[in-house]
Rosetta silent file (secondary structure, phi, psi, omega in degrees, C-alpha in Angstrom):
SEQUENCE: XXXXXXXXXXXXXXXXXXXXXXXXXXXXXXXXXXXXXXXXXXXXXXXXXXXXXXXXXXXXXXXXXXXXXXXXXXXXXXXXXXXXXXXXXXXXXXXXXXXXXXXXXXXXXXXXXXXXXXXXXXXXXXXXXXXXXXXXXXXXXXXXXXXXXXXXXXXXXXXXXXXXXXXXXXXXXXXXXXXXXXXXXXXXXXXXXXXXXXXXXXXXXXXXXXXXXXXXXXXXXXXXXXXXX
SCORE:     score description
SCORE:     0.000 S_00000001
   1 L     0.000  123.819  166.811  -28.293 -108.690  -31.769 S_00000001
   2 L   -66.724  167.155  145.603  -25.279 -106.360  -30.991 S_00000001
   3 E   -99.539   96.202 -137.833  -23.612 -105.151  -27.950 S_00000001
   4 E  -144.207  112.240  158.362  -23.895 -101.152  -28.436 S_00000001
   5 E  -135.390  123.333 -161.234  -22.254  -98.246  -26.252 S_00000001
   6 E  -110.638   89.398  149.672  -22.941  -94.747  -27.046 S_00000001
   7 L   -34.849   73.603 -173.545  -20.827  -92.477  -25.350 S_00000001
   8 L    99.302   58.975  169.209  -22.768  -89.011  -24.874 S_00000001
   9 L  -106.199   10.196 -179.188  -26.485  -91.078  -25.324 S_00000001
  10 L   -96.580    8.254  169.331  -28.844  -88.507  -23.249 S_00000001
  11 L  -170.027  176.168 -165.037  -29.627  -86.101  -25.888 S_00000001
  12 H    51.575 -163.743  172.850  -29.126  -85.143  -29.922 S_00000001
  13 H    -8.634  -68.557  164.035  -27.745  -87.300  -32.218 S_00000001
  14 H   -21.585  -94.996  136.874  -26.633  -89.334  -29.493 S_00000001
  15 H    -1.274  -76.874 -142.202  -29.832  -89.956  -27.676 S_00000001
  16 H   -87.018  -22.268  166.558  -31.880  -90.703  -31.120 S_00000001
  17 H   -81.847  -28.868 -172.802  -29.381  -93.573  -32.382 S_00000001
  18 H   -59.627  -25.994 -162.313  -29.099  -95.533  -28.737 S_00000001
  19 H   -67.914  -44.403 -161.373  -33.166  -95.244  -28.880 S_00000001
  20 H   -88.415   -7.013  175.445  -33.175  -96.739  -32.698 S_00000001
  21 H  -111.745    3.779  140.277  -30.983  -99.385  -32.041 S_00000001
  22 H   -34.720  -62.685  174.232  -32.530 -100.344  -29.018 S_00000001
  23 H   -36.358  -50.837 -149.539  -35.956 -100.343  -30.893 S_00000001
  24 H   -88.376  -18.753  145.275  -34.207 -102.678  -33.479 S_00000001
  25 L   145.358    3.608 -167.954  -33.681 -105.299  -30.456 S_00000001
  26 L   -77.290  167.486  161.115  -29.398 -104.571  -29.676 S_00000001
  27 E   -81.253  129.513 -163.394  -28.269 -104.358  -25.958 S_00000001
  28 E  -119.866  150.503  164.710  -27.426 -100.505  -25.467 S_00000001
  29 E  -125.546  141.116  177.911  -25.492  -98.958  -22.854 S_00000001
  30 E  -147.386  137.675  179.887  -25.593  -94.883  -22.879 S_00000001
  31 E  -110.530  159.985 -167.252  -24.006  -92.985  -20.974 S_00000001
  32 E  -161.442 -179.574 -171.680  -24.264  -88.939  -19.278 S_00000001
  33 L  -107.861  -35.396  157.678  -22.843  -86.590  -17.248 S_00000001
  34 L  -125.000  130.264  174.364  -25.561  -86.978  -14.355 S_00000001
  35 H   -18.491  -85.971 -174.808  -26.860  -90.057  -12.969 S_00000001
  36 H   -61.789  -11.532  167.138  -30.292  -89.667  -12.089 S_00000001
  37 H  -116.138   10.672  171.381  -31.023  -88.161  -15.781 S_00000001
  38 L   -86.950  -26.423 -172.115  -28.814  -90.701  -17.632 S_00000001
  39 H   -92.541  -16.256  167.292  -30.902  -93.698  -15.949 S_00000001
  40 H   -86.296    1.234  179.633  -34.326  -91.941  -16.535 S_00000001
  41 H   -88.911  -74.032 -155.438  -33.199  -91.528  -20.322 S_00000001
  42 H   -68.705  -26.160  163.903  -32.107  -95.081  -20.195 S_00000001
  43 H   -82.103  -32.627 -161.768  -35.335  -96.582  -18.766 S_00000001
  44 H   -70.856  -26.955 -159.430  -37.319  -93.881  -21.536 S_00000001
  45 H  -132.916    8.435 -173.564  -36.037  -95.800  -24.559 S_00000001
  46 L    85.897   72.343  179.374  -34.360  -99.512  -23.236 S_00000001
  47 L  -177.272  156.842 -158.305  -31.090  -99.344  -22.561 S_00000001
  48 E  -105.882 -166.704 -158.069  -29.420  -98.948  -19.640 S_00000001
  49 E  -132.807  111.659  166.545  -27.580  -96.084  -17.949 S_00000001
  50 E  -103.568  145.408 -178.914  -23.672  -95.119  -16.795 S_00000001
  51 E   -92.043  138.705 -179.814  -22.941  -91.643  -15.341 S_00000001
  52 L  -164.740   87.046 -177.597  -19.593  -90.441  -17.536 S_00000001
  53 L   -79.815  131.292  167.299  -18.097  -87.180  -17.639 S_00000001
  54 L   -95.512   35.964 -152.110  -15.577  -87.376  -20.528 S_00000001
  55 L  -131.501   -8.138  158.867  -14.012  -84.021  -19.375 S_00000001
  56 L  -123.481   72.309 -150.956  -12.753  -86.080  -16.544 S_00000001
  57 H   -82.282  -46.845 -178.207  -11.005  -88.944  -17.948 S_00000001
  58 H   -49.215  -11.472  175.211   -9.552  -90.654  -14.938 S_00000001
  59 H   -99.137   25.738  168.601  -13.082  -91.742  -13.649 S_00000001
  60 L   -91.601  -31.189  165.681  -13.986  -93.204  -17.108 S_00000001
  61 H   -32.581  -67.864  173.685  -12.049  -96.542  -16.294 S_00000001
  62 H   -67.743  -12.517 -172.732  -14.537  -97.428  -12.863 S_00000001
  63 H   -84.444  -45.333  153.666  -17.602  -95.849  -14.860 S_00000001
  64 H    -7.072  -63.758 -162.837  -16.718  -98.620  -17.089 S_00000001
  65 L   -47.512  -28.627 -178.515  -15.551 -101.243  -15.319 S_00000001
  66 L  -120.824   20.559  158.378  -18.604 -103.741  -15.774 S_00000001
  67 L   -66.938  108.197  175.978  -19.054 -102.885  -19.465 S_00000001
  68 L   -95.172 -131.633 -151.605  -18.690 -105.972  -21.019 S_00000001
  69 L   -77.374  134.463  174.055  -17.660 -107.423  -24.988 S_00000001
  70 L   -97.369  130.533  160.560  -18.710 -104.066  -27.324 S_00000001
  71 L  -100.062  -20.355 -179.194  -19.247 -104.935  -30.792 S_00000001
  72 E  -150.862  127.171  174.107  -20.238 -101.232  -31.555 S_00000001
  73 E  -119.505  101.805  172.981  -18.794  -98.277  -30.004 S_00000001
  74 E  -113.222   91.390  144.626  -20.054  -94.605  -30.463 S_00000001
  75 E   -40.457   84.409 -177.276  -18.563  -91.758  -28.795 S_00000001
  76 L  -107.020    5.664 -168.832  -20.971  -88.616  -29.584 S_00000001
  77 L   -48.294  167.746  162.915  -20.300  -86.763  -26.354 S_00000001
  78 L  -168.199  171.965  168.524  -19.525  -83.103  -27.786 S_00000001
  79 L  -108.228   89.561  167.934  -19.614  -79.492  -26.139 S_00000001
  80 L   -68.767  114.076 -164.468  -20.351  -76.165  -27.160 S_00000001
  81 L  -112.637  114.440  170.591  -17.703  -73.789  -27.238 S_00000001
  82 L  -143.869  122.313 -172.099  -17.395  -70.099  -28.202 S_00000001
  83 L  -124.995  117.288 -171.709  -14.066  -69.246  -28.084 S_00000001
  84 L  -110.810 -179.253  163.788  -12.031  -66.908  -29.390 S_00000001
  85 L  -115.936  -20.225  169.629   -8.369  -65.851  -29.770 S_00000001
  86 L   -80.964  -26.511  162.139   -8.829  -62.250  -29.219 S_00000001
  87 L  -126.675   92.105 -157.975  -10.678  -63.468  -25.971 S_00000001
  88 L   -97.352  166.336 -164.041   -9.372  -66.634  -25.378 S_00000001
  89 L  -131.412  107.311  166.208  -10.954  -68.388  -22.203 S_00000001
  90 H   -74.510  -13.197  155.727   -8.322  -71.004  -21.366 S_00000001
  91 H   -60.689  -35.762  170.136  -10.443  -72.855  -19.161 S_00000001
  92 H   -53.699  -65.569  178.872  -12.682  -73.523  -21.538 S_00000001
  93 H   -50.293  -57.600 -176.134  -10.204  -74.522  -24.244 S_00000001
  94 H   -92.621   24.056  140.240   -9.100  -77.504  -21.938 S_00000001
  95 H   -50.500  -74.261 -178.562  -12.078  -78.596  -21.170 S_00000001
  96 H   -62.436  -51.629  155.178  -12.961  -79.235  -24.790 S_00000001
  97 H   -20.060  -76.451  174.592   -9.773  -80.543  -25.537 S_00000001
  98 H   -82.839 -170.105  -59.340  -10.078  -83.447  -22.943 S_00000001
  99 H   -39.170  -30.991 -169.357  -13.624  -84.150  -23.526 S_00000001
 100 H  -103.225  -33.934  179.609  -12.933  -84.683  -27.246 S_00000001
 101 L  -112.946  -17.563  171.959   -9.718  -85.804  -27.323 S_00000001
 102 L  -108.279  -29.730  155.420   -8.352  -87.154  -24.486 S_00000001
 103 L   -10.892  -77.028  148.698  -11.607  -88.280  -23.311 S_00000001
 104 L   -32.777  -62.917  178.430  -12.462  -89.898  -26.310 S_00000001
 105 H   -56.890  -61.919  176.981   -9.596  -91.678  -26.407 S_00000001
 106 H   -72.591  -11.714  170.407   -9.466  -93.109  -23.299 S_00000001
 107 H   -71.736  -11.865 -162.543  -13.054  -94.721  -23.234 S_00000001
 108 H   -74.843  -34.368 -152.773  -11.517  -96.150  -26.398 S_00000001
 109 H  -109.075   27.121  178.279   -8.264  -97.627  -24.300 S_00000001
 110 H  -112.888  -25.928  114.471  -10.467  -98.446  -21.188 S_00000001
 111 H    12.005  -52.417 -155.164  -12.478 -100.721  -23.822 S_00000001
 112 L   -28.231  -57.199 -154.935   -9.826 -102.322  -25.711 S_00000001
 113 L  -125.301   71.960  179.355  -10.064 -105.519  -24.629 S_00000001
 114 L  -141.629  -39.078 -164.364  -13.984 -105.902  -24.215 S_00000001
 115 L   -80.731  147.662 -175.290  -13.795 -104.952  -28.273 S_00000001
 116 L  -132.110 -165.486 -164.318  -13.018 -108.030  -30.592 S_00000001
 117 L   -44.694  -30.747 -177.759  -11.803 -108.689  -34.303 S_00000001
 118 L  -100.785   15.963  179.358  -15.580 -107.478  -35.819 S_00000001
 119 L   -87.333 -174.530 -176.036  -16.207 -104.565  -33.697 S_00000001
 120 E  -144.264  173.278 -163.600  -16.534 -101.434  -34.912 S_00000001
 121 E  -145.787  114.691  176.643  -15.749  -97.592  -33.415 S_00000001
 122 E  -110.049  148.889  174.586  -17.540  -94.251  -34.876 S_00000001
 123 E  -114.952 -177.223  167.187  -16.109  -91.039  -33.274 S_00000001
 124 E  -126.029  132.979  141.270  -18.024  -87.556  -33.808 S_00000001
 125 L  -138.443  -99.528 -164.798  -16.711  -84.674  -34.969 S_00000001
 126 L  -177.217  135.684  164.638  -17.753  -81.669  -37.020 S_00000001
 127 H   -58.317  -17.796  172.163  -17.798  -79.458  -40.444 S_00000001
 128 H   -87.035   30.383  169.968  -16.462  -76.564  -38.247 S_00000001
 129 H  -101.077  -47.748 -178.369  -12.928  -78.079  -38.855 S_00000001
 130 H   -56.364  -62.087  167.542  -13.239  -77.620  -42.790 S_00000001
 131 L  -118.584  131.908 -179.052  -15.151  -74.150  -42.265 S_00000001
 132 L   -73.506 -175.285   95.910  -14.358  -72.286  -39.019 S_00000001
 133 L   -98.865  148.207  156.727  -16.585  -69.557  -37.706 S_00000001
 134 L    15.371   42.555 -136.861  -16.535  -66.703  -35.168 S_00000001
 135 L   101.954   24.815 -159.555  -15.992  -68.401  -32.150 S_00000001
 136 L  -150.893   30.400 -177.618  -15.243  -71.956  -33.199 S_00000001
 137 H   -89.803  -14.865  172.716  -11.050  -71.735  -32.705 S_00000001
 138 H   -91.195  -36.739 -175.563  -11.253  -74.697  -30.046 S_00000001
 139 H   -57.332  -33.056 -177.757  -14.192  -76.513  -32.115 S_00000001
 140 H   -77.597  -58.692 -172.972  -12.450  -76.518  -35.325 S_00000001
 141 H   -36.458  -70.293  178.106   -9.087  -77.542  -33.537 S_00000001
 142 H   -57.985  -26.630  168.366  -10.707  -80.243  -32.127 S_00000001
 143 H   -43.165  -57.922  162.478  -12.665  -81.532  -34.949 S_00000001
 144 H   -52.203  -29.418  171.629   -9.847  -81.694  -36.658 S_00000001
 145 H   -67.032  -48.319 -176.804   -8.102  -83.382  -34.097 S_00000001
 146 H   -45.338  -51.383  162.439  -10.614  -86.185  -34.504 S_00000001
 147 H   -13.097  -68.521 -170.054   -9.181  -86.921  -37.721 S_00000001
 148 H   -57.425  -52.148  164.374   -5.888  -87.595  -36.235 S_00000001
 149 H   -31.880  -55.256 -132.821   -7.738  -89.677  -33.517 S_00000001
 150 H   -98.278  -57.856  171.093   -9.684  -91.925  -35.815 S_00000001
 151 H   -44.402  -57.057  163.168   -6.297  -92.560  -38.509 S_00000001
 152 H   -63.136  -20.005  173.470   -4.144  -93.661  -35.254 S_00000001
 153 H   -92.492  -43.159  175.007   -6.500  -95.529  -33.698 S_00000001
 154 H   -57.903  -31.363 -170.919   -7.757  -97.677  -37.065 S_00000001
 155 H   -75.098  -63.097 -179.714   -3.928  -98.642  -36.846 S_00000001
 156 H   -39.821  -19.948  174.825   -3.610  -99.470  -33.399 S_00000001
 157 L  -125.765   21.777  160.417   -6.477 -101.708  -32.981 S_00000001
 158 L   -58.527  137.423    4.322   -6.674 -103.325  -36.469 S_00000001
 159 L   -79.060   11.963  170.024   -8.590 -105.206  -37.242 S_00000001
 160 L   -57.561  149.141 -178.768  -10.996 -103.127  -35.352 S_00000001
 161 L  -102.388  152.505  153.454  -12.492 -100.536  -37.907 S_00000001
 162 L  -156.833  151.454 -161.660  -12.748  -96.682  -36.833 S_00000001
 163 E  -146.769  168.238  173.083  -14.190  -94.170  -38.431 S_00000001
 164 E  -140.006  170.956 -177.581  -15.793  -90.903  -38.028 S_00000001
 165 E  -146.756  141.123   78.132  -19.113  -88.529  -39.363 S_00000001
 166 E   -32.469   82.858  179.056  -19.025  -84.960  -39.523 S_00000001
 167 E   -77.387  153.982  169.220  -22.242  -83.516  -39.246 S_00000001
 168 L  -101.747 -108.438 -177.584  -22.812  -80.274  -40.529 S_00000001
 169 L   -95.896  125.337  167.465  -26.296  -77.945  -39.804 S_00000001
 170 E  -115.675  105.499 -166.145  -28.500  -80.884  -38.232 S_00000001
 171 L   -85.260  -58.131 -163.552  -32.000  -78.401  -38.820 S_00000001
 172 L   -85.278   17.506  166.257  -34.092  -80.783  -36.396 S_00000001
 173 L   -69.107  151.409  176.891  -31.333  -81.021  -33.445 S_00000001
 174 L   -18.935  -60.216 -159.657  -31.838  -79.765  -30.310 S_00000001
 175 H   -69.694  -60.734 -173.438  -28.890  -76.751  -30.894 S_00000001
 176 H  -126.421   54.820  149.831  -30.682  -75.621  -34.026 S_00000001
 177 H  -111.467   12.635  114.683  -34.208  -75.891  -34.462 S_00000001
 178 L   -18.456  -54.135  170.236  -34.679  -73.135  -31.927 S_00000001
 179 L   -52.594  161.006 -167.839  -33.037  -71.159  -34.085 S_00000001
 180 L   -59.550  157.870  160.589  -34.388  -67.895  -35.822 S_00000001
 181 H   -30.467  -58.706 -160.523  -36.240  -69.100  -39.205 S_00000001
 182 H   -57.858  -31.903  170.038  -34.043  -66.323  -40.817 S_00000001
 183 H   -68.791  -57.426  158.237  -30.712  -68.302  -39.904 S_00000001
 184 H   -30.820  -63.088 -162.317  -32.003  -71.434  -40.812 S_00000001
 185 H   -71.564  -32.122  144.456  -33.408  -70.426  -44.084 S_00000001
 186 H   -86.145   -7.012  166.729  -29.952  -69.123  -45.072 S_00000001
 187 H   -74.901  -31.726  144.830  -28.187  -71.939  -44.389 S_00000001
 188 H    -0.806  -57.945 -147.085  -30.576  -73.505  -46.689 S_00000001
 189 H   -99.664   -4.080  162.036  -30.175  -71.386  -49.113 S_00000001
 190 H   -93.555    1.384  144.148  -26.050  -72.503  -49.272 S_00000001
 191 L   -85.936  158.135 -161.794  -26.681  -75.338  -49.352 S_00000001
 192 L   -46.743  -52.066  -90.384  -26.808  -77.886  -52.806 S_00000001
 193 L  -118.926  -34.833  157.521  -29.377  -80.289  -51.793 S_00000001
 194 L    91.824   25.712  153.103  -31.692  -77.058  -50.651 S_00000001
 195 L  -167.818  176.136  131.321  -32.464  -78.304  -46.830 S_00000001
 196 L  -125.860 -160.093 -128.503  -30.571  -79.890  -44.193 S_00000001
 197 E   -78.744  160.550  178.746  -29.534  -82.574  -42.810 S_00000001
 198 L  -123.169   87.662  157.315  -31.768  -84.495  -40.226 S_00000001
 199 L     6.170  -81.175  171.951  -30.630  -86.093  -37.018 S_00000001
 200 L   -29.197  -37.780  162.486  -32.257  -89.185  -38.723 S_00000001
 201 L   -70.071  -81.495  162.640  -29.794  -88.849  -41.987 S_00000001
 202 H    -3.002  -71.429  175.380  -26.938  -88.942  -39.100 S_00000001
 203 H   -67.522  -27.644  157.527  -27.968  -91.834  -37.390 S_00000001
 204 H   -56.577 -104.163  145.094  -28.186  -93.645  -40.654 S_00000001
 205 H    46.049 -105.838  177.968  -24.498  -92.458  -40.929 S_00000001
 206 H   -37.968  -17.307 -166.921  -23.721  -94.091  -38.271 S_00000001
 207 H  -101.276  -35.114 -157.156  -25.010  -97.343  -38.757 S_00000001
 208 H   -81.444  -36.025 -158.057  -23.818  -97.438  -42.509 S_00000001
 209 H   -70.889  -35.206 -178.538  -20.341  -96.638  -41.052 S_00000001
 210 H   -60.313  -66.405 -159.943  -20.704  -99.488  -37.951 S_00000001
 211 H   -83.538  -11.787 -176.301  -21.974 -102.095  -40.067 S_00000001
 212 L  -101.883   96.795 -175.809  -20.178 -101.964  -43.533 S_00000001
 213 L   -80.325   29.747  171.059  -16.817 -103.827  -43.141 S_00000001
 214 L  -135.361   42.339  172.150  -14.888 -102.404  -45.909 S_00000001
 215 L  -127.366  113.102  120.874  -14.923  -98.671  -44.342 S_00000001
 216 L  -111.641  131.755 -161.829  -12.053  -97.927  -42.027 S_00000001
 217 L    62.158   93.531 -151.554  -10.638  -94.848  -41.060 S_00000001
 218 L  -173.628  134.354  164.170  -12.740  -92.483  -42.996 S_00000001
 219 E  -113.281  103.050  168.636  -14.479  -89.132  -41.979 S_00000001
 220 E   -83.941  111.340  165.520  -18.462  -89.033  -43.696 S_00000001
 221 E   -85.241  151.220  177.056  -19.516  -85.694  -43.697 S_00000001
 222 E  -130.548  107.159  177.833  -23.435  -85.384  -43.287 S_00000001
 223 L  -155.564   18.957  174.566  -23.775  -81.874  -44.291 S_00000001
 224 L    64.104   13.994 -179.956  -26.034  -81.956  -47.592 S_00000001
 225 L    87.340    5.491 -176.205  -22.700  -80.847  -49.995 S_00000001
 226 L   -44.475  -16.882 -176.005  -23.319  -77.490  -47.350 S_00000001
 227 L   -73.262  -14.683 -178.930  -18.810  -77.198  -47.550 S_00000001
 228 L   -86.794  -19.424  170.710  -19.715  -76.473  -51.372 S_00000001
 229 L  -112.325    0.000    0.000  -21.760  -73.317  -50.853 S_00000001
């Protein structure tokens, strides 16, 4: 049995691993940006519940504070951001910025020393740092950023391992299976593998990256080979 805190657990990705490792018998902690729907999430799948905006990193220290020893730490919080440079929305931009990066960071140094020689640290980022789109100049920044994050941090706490996944088009997540058919079915059709990726495929990911002690510092894209078409 683990000690498991998922950073950004009420919904996606997020959500569907604290649920599976819960299932599989670890103690989970998940965390949200409001209270009353992080602890009815957190009673729905057995694991309990801290309110944690990471877009406001000085209160992640007291949201914290009675988090005890982590052996596995996942930070999936994320945002959605459409941003531009011909209309850039600077509020916006630093917003995303600390949630992903300084955020991030800091549940990591509010943490430290709860984490011990065999834990392990996944961050999320994202396939729009490799390919950008329309609207994706803070998401790609930051993605990218993650990188940086995950390479500085594997030093700083070694022998802790960190690592990262880069999902690409997740077709049953929340964001896009909503989407029209017709968008879906071309991103399909560029990709190798000729579907994509699955929340489930992710969370596997995640697990392979937590649990395999000869991976550190490493970004796994889960994108079906989608950067090749």
């Amino acid at each position: 049995m683990n000690s498991v805190v998922v950073i950004g657990g009420t919904s996606g990705i997020g959500r569907e691993f604290a649920r599976w490792r819960a299932e599989r018998g670890d103690t989970v902690v998940i965390t949200g940006r409001d209270a009353h729907r992080t602890d009815t999430i957190a009673k729905e799948i057995g694991a309990r519940g801290l309110a944690l905006d990471l877009a406001r990193p000085r209160d992640i220290a007291p949201a914290l504070a009675d988090v005890g020893r982590v052996d596995h730490l996942v930070i999936a919080g994320v945002a959605r951001d459409d941003n531009r440079v011909a209309s850039y929305d600077i509020e916006a931009a630093v917003q995303l910025v600390t949630l992903k990066l300084v955020g991030y960071t800091e549940v990591v140094h509010v943490l430290r020393d709860r984490l011990h020689d065999d834990s392990a640290i996944v961050l999320f980022g994202g396939q729009a740092k490799e390919r950008p789109y329309p609207g994706a100049t803070t998401v790609a920044t930051v993605n990218a950023g993650v990188t940086g994050l995950v390479h500085t941090l594997a030093v700083e706490l070694a022998p802790v391992r960190v690592n990262a996944v880069h999902p690409g088009v997740v077709g049953d997540s929340p964001y896009w299976r909503d989407k029209p058919e017709e968008v879906r079915a071309g991103l399909r059709a560029r990709t190798p593998t000729g579907r994509l990726a699955t929340m489930a495929e992710v969370v596997d990911a995640v697990d392979f990256l937590l649990r395999n002690g000869g991976v550190n510092a490493v970004g796994l894209s889960v994108d079906g080979g989608w950067l090749l078409g």
